[in-house]
C-alpha positions in Angstrom: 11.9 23.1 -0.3 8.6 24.4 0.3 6.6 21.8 1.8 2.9 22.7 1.0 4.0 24.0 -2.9 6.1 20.7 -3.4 2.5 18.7 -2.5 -0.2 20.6 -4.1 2.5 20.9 -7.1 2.7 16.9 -7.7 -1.4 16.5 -6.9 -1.7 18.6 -9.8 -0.1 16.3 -12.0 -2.7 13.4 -12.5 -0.6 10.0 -11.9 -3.1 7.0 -11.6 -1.2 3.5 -12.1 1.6 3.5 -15.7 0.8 7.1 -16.1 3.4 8.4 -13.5 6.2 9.6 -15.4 5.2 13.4 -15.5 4.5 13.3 -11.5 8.1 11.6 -11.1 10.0 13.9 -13.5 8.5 16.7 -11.7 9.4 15.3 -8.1 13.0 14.3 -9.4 13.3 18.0 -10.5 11.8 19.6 -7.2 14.4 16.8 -5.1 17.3 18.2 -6.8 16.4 21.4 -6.6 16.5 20.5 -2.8 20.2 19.6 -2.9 19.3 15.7 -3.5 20.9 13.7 -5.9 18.0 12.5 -7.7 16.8 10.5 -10.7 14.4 8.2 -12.1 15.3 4.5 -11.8 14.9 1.4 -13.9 11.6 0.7 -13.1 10.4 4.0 -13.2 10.7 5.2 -9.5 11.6 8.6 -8.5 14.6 8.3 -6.1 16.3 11.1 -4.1 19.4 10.6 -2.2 21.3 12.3 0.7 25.1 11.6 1.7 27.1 8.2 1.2 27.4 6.6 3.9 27.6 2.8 4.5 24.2 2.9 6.4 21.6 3.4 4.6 17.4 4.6 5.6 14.9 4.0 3.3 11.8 6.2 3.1 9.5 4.0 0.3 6.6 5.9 -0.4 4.4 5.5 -3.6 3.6 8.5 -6.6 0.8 6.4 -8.5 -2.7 7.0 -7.0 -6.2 5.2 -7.8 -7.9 6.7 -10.9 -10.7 9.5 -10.4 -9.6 12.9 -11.1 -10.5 15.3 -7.8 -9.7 18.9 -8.7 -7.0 20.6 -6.8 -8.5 22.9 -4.7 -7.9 24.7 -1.0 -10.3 25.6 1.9 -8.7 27.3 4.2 -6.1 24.4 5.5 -7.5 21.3 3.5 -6.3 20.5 0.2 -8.2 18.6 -2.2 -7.0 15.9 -4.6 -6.7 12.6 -5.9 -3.3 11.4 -4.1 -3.4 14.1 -1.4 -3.9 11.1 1.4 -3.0 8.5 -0.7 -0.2 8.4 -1.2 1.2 11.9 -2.1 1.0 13.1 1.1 2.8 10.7 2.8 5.9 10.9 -0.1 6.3 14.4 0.2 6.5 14.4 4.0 9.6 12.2 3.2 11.2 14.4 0.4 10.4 17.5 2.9 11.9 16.1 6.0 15.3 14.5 4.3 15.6 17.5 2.5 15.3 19.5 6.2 17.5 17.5 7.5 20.2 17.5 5.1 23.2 14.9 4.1 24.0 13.3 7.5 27.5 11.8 8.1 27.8 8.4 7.9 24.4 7.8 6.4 22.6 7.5 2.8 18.8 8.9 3.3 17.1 7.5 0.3 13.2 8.5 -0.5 11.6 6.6 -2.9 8.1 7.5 -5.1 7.6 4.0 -6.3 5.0 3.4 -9.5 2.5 0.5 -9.5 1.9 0.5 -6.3 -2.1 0.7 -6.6 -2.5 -2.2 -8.8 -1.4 -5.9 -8.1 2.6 -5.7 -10.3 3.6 -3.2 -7.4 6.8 -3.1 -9.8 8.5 0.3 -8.4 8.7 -1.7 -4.6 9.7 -5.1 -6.3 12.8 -3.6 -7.7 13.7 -1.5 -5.0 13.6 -3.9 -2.5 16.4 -5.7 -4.7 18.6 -2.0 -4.7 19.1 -1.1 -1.1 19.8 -3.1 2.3 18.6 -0.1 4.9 19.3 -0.3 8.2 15.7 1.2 8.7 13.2 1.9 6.8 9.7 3.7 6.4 6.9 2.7 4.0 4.2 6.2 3.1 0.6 5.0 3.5 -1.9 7.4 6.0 -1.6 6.9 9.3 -2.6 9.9 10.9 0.6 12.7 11.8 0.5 10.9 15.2 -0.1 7.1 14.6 2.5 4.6 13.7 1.6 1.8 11.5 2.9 -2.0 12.0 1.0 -4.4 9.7 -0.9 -5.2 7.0 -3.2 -8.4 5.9 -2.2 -10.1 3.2 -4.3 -10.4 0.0 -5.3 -12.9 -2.6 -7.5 -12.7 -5.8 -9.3 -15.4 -7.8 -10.8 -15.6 -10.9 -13.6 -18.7 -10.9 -14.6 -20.1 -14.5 -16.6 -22.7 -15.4 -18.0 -23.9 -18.7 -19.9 -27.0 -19.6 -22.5 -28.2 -22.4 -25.8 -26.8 -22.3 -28.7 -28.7 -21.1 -32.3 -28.0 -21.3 -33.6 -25.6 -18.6 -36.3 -28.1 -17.5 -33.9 -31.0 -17.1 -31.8 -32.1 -13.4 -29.0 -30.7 -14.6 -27.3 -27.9 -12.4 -26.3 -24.8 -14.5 -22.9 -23.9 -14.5 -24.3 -20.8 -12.2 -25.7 -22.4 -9.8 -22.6 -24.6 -9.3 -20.3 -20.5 -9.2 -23.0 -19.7 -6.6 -22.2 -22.9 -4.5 -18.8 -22.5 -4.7 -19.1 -19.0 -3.3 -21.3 -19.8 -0.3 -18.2 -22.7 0.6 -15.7 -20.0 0.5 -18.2 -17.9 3.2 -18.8 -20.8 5.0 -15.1 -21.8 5.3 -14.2 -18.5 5.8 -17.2 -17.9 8.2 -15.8 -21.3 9.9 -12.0 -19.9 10.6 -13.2 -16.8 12.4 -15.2 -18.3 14.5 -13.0 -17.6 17.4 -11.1 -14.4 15.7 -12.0 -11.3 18.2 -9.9 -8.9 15.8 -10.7 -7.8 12.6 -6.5 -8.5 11.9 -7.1 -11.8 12.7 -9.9 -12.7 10.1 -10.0 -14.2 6.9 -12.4 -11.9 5.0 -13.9 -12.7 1.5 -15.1 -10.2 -0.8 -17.1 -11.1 -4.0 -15.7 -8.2 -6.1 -17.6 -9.6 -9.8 -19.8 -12.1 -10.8 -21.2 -12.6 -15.2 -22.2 -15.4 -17.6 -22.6 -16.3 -21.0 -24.0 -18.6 -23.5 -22.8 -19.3 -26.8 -25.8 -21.6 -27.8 -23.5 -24.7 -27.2 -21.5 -24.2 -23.8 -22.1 -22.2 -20.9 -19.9 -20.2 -18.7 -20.3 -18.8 -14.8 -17.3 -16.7 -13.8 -16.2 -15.0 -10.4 -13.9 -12.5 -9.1 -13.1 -13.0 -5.4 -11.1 -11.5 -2.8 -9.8 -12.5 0.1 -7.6 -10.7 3.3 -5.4 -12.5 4.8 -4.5 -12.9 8.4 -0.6 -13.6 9.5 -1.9 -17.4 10.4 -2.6 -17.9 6.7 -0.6 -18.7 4.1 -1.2 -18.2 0.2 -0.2 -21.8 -0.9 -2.1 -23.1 2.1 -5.3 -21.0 0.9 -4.6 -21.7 -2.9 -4.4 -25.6 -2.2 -7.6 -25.4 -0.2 -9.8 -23.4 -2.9 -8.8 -25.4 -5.2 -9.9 -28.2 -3.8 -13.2 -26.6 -3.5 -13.7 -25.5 -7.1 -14.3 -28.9 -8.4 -13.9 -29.0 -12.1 -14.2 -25.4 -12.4 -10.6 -23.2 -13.4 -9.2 -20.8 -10.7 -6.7 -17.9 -11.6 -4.9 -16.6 -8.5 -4.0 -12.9 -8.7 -2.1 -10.4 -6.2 -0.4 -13.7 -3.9 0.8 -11.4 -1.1 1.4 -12.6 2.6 0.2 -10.7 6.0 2.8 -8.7 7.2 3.7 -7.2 10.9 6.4 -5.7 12.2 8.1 -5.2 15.5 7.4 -2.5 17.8 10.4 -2.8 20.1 13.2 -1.4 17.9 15.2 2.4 17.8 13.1 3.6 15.0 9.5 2.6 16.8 11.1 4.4 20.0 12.1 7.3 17.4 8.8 7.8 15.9 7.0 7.8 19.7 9.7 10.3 21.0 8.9 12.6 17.7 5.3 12.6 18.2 5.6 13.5 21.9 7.6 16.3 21.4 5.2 17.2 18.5 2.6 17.4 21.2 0.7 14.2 19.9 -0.6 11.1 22.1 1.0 8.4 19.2 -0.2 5.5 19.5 0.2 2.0 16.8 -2.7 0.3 14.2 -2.9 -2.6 12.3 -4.3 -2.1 8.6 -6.7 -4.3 6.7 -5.7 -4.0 3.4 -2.3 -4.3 1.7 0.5 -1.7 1.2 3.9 -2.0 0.0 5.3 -2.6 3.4 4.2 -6.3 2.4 6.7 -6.5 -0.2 9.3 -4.7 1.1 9.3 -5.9 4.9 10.0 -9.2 4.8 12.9 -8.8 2.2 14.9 -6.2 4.3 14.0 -8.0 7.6 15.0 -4.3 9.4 13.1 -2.5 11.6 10.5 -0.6 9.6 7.5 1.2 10.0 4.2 2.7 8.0 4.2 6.4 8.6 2.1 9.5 6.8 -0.4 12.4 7.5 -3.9 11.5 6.7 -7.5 9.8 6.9 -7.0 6.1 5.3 -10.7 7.0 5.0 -10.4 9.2 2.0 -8.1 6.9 0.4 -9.7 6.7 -3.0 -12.8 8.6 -2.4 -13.9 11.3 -4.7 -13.5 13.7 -1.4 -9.9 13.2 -0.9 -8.1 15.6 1.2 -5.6 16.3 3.4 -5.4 18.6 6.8 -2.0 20.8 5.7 -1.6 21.5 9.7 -1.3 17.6 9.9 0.7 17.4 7.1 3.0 20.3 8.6 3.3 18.3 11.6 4.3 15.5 10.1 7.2 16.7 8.5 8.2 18.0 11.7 7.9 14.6 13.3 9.4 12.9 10.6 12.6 15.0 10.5 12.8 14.9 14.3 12.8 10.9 13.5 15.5 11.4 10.8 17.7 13.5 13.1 17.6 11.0 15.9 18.2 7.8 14.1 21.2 9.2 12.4 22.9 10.7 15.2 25.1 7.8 15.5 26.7 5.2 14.0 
């Protein structure tokens, strides 16, 4: 398998969220080619396999990226394209290494290119986590070649709506806007409140107002909302729910994308793996703690196993319209990754 053609191959297939079945035929295809038994699953995933043993390693990466079409295009070692960081990168790194390494006895290597993964179903890591019971695992998100990844915050969405009659503008009445308006500056100051003595951006519980409109059909009035929030591992999504809720008063809140903080432990084989790998890759690895969400959120606490968040890139390009990889990194990283592979395997 050549690395570099397998990943500038599947960024040329464009693959935002439910359009990924041409960018998972064509990495089923290019796994099998490999000497992988692979195939598209039930929910859509692309899934390559090596060897039968009883133990099984799980590399979950994902093959949908966020829409915006960035033309494929080299200079010198970078390659542009929408997925090269996120998350393409990362999930050929994982068909290139378990290809490298090869069946190992005792073992079933599985890599997975989940769909849905940029949008709030994540459907391809919902039913995988229900297929396989690894005794490691690795989810594909940036990290840099040399940087492991533990966590992720957790994230909930609202939608805020709130109708009521019309009055007349010169009455005492509050519009319905005013009262969206209030109800966004309690969630800041609530927010603002909780974080008061959080040092670490981990640790905060950070708002986002993402949309805000109105209308007016003569008769009724309606204010709506879109907010975000990031979660830290101290809160949980029925605790928050219950608590903005509370706050909204009359007005109706839809919750969206209900997913808990996640964080893993350090002090396992497959940490100790990855840290070995990148030393003898002449890195300085090192671990980070991500603010948004990934699907090591879903996945994690289902398998309760020691996993990981591993992948070449800059998180910073992650759906930016100058996405880009480094294909030295990305070399790199399939070294260290099949170095991991080779390790963890090597017993039973």
């Amino acid at each position: 398998m050549n690395q570099r053609e397998l990943l500038e191959g599947l960024l040329r297939i464009y693959s935002p969220s439910y359009q990924e079945q041409a960018a998972v035929e064509y990495l089923v295809a290019q796994m099998n080619d490999a000497g992988m038994r692979a195939f598209r699953d039930k929910a859509g995933n692309a899934v390559g396999v090596l060897g039968d043993g009883p133990r099984e390693l799980v590399m979950l990466g994902h093959i949908d990226t966020h829409p915006g079409i960035v033309p494929v295009e080299r200079d010198g070692e970078l390659l542009y394209g929408r997925g090269a960081v996120d998350a393409k990168g990362p999930l050929c790194t994982f068909a290139a290494a378990a290809a490298r390494v090869g069946a190992r006895d005792g073992w079933k290597l599985v890599v997975v290119g989940a769909v849905e993964e940029e949008c709030p179903t994540s459907k391809g890591a919902h039913f995988a986590k229900t297929q396989y019971d690894p005794a490691f695992a690795i989810v594909g998100e940036p990290s840099g070649w040399d940087r492991v990844t533990l966590g992720y915050k957790g994230s909930l969405w609202l939608e805020y709506t709130l109708t009521r009659e019309n009055s007349h503008s010169a009455g005492q009445a509050r519009s319905a806007n005013e009262d969206a308006v209030e109800f966004w500056l309690r969630v800041k100051r609530f927010t603002d409140e909780f974080n008061t003595t959080k040092t670490k951006i981990f640790d905060r519980l950070d708002p986002t107002l993402r949309g805000m409109g109105s209308d007016n059909d003569g008769l009724h009035e309606t204010a709506r909302l879109v907010i975000g929030l990031r979660l830290p591992l101290d809160v949980t999504v029925t605790e928050l729910e219950e608590t903005l809720v509370a706050m909204a008063g009359k007005a109706k809140l839809k919750f969206d994308t209900e997913t808990p903080a996640y964080r893993a432990d350090k002090n396992n084989p497959l940490v100790r793996a990855f840290l070995s790998a990148i030393r003898a890759g002449g890195g300085a690895p090192g671990f980070t703690l991500k603010t948004g969400t990934s699907d090591m959120n879903v996945v994690g606490p289902h398998w309760n196993c020691p996993i990981v968040t591993y992948g070449p890139g800059d998180s910073n390009l992650d759906h930016t319209p100058n996405e880009h990889i480094d294909l030295i990194e990305y070399d790199r990283a399939v070294d260290a990754l099949a170095r991991v592979l080779a390790e963890i395997t090597s017993g039973t």
